[in-house]
N, C-alpha and C positions, 0 to 999 in steps of 0.2 A: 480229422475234423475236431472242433475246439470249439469251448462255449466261449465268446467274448462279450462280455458284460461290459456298457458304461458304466462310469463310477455313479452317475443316479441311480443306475439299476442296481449298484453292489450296495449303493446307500438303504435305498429302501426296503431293498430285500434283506440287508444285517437289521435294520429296525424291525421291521416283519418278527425275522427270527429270534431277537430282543424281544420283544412282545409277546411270543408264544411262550420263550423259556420262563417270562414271569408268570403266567399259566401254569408253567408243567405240562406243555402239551410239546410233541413234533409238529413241525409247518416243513412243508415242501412249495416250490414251485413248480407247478408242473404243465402239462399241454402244448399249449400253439405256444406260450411264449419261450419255452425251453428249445422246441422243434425251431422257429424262426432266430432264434439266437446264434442257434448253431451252423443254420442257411446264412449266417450274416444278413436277415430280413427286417425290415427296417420295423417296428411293432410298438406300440401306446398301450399297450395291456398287458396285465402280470394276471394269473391265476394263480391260487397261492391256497393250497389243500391243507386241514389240518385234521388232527387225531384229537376233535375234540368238538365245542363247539365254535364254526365261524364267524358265527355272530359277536360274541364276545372277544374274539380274537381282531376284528375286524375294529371293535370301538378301542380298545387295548393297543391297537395301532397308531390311532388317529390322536387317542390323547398325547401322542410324543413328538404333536406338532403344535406350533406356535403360530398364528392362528390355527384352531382345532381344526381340518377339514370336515365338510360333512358327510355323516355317513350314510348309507342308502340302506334301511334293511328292510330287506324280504323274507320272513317267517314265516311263511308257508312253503319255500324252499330252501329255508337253511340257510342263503346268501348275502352276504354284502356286497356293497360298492362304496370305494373312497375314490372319489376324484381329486385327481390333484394338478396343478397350473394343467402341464399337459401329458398327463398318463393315468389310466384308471385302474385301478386294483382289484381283485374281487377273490371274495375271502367264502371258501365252504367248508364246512365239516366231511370228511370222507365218506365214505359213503358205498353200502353197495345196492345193487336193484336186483328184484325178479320180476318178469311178463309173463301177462295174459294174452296169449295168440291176436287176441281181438282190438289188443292196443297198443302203442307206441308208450305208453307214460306207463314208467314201471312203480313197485312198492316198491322204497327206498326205506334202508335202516342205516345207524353208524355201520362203520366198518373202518378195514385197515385201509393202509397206502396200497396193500397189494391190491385190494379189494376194489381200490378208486381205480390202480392203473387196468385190473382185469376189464374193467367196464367202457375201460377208453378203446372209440372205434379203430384205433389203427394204430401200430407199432412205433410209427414216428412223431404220434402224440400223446404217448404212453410213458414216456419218460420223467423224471422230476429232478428236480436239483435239491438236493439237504440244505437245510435254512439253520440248522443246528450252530449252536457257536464251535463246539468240537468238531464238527464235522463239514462247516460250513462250504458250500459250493459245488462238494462229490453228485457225482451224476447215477442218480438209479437207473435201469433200464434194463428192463427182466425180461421184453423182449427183443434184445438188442436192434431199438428203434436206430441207433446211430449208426450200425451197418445198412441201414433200410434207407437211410438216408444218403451216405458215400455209395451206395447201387440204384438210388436216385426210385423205389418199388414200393408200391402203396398195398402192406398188407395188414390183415387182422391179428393180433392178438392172440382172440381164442380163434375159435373153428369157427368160416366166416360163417358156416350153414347158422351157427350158435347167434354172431354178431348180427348180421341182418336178419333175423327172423326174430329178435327183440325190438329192432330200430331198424325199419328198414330205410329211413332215412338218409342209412350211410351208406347206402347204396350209392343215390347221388352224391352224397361230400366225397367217397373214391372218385368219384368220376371230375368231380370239380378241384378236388386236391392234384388229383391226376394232369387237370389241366392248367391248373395255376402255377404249380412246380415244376411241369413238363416231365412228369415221372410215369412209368409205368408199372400200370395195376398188378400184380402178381395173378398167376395163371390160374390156380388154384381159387381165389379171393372172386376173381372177374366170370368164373364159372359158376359161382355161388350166385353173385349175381343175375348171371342173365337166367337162372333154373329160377329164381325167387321173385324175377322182376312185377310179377303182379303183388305182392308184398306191398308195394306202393303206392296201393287205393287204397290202407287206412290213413295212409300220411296226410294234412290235411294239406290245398292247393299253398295257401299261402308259405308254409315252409318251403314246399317244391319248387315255388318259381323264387325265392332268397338263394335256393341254389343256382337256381337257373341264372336268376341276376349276374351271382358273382364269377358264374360259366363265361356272360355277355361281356365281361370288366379287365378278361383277360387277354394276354397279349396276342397269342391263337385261338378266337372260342371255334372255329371249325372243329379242333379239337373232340370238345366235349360232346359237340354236338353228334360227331362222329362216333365217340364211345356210345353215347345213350342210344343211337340206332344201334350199333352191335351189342349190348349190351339187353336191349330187349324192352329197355324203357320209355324210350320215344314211345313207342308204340300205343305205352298205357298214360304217357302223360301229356302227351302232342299229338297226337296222330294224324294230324289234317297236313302238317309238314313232312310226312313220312309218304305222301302221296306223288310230293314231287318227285318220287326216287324212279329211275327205272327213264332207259330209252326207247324207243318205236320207230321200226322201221317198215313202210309199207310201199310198194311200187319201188324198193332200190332207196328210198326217200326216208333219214331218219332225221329226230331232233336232238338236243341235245339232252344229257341226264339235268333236268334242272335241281336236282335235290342237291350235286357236287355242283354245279355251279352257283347256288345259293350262298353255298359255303365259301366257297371259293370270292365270293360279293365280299360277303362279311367278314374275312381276315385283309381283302385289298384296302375296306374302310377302316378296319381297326388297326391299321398303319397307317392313316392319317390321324384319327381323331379318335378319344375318349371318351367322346358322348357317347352314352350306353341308347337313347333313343335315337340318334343316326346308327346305332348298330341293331335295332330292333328292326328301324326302317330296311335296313341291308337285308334282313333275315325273311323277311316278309314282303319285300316288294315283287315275288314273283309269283305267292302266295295262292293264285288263283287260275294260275295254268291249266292244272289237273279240271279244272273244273270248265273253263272254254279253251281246250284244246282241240280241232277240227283239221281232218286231212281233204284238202280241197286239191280230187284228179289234176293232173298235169303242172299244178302247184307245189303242193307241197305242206306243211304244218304248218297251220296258223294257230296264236292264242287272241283274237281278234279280243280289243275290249276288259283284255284282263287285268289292266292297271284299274278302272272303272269297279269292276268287280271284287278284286283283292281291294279297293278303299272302303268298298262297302262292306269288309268281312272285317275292319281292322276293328272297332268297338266289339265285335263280338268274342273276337280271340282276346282282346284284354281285359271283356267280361270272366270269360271260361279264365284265363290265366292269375286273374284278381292282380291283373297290373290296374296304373291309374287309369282311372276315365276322365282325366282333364287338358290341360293342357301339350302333358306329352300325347298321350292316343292323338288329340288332333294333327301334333306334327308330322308324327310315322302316317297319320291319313292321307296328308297333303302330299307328303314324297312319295306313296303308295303310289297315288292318284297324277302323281307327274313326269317320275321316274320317265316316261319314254320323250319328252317333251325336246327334253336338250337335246338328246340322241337324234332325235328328226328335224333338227335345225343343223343338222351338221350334212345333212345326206340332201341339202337343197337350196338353191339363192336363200338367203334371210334376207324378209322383209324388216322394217321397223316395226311395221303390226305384230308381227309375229314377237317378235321383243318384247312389245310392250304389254301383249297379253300373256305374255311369262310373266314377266317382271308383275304385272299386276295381277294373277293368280298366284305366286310362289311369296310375293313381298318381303317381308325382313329374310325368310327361310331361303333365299335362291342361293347362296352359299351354300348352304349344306346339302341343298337340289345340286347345286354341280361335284359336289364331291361325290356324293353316292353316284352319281352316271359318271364318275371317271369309275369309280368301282367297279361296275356295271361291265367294264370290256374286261374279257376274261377267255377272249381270243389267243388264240397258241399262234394264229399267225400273227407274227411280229409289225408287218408290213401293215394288217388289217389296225392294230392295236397305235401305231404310230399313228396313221390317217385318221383315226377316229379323235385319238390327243390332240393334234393340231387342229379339228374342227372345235373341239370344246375351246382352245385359247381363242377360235375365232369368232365363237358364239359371248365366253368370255366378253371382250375385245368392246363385243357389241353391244351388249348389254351397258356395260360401262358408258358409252358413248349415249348410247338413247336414253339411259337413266339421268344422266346432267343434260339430258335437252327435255325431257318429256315428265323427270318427277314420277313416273311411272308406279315404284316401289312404296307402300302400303297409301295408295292412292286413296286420296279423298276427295268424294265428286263437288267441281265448283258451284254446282246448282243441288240443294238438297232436296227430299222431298216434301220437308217442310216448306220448302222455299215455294216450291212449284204449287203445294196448296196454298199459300196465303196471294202468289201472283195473280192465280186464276181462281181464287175464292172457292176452292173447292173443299171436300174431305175427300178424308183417305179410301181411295177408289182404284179400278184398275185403269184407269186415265193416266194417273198418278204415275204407276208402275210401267205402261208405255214411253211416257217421256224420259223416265232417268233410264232405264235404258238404252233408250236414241241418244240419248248424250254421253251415257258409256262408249257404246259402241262405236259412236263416230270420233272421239277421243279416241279409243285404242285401234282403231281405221286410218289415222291422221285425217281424217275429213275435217277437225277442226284441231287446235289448239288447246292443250288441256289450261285454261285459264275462263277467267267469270264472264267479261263481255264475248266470248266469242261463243260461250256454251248458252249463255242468253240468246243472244240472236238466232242459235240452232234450235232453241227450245223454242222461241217464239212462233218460226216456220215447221216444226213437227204440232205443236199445238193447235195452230189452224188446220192441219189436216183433220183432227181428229174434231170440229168445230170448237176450240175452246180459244175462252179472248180474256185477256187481262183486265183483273177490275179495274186497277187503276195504270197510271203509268211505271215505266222503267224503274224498279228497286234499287 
């Protein structure tokens, strides 16, 4: 393995090192961007360490461009940032830390390169490149991160007992490194781990789930998810997911383990799509098993209801998780809340009603409604998984067809209920709210036509039932 540097990267890193020797300081490059260089990973950020101050190293850099970039400084940690068209750089003085049991943020004084790489959590992030003009390009690596790297093993540094129990944070970045690289944890490192896992509840949520994100982003997050239940972490950071685990069998009668079928969702979607909320949706749409799961004699296991329930838990897990509360939570709601919908248009005649009250429940979102229920069969029998695929292109099929006949998709009613109070002179009443529903529902019925004279003349015969008469004539 071999460091390959673009010639931007060899540019700015000799400027870099140009810029500290007018100092009189050492600069190294070091961290994720020497670690992913060496992966051939593709990377927009240089970390760039010096024996000295990086503040000043940082502006000493940016004056040797024409326009000056701007610089970002942070004094109260020591750091810069120079953006430049498209790669950022960030400039620190070395540095070492000591901790207090009771906190993740250490005292922090100068120190040397050893002193910066001793602190770095893992072996294959430990490394630095010399920026020196004598020496420029040699690869440091005291603890031969580069073998950790060609045996593909994510371990500590010092003694992991030492490294997580300063930052137990890096608990989860092994676990997330582990899954992004597809490397495995060393034995030693991952026992430390799961002995320390409650370490974890001083980290505050929002770091926790940055890991978790980038767990969701990866090509297998089963993966990760699978390390943090062995690992002992799920437990203390999720634990409502950790309920799906485990099968039951009672009268000869079992279900399935839905915590490995979960997972098993969530790597079938993440081989189609990158959206990390249809991967949240995957991870959570079974969410609520454990909780209406029912052995009903001479039946069998039902989770009657638990799309309904898991939608009503989804606001409260991206409360607890300090994911958004906007527009994504509402998506992972709706496909919570839908997920079986497609699935039982395949196991029966499909009506057009039945269509159209998809299409008008799921609207812009029914694309991503049907990727997650092709996700969803996770059947070993092949036979079962083929029949179920050819229902979805048949439900597909359908959908297409009654959407170019019926408009169906983020519907808007042709009679409003403004319309309906200014017809019949009323205010806002539950009169009001009787009629646009009879004209939803007989629109997604095909009782009538979803267009304005036909939902007129229906509203007119539901408003006499109810005694209401038009002040004036026809609108």
């Amino acid at each position: 393995m071999s460091i390959e540097l673009t010639a931007q990267e060899k540019d700015l890193l000799a400027i870099a090192g140009e810029a500290a020797a007018r100092l009189g300081i050492p600069a190294y490059a070091v961290g994720g961007f020497v670690r992913d260089k060496i992966l051939a990973r593709n990377t927009k950020d240089i970390d760039i360490v010096c024996i000295g101050d990086g503040l000043q190293l940082a502006t000493t850099f940016a004056n040797q461009f024409s326009p000056k970039p701007f610089v970002s400084l942070f004094k109260t940690y020591g750091t810069a940032q120079v953006k430049l068209t498209d790669i950022e750089i960030e400039f620190v003085g070395a540095r070492k830390e000591s901790y207090v049991r009771e906190s993740r943020n250490p005292t922090v004084e100068p120190g040397t390169l050893i002193d910066d790489q001793n602190r770095r959590d893992f072996t294959i992030n430990a490394m630095a490149i010399d920026l020196s003009v004598s020496n420029f390009g040699a690869l440091l690596d005291p603890f031969n991160g580069m073998e950790d790297l060609a045996l593909k093993i994510i371990r500590t540094p010092l003694s992991p007992d030492q490294t997580f129990d300063d930052d137990p944070l890096r608990m989860m970045r092994a676990i997330r490194f582990a899954t992004q690289l597809d490397f495995v944890i060393e034995e030693k490192t991952f026992k430390a781990i799961q002995q320390m896992a409650e370490r974890i509840k001083i980290v505050s949520q929002e770091r926790i789930t940055d890991e978790l994100q980038k767990i969701m982003k990866t090509k297998q997050p089963s993966k990760g998810w699978y390390l943090l239940k062995e690992a002992g972490l799920l437990a203390q950071i999720f634990p409502v997911l950790l309920k799906l685990e485990g099968a039951e069998t009672l009268d000869g009668i079992g279900h399935k383990d839905n915590f490995s079928h979960t997972l098993q969702v969530l790597d079938n979607l993440a081989a189609n799509t990158e959206d990390i909320w249809l991967r949240w949706a995957a991870l959570l749409h079974d969410i609520a098993k454990p909780n209406t799961k029912r052995f009903e004699p001479g039946f069998g296991w039902t989770f009657h209801g638990h799309e309904v329930v898991g939608a009503r838990m989804v606001p409260k897990l991206f409360t607890q998780l300090k994911l958004p509360l906007n527009e994504h939570m509402k998506l992972v709601q709706k496909l919570v809340a839908l997920h079986l919908r497609p699935i039982s248009l395949t196991k029966e005649n499909v009506t057009d009603s039945a269509i159209r009250r998809l299409l008008f429940d799921a609207g812009e979102d029914i694309e991503s409604l049907m990727v997650l229920c092709a996700a969803d069969i996770t059947s070993k029998n092949q036979n079962k998984v083929k029949r179920y695929l050819q229902g979805f292109e048949m439900v597909k099929a359908r959908i297409v067809e009654v959407e170019e006949k019926d408009q169906m998709r983020n519907w808007q009613p042709p009679i409003t209920g403004e319309m309906i109070m200014q017809i019949f002179n009323i205010t806002p009443s539950k009169q009001v709210g009787i009629i646009k529903d009879a004209i939803r529902e007989a629109i997604l019925d095909g009782i009538i036509p979803n267009e304005y004279d036909a939902a007129y003349t229906f509203m007119m015969a539901e408003a006499a039932k109810i005694g209401l008469h038009p002040a004036n004539k026809k609108a």
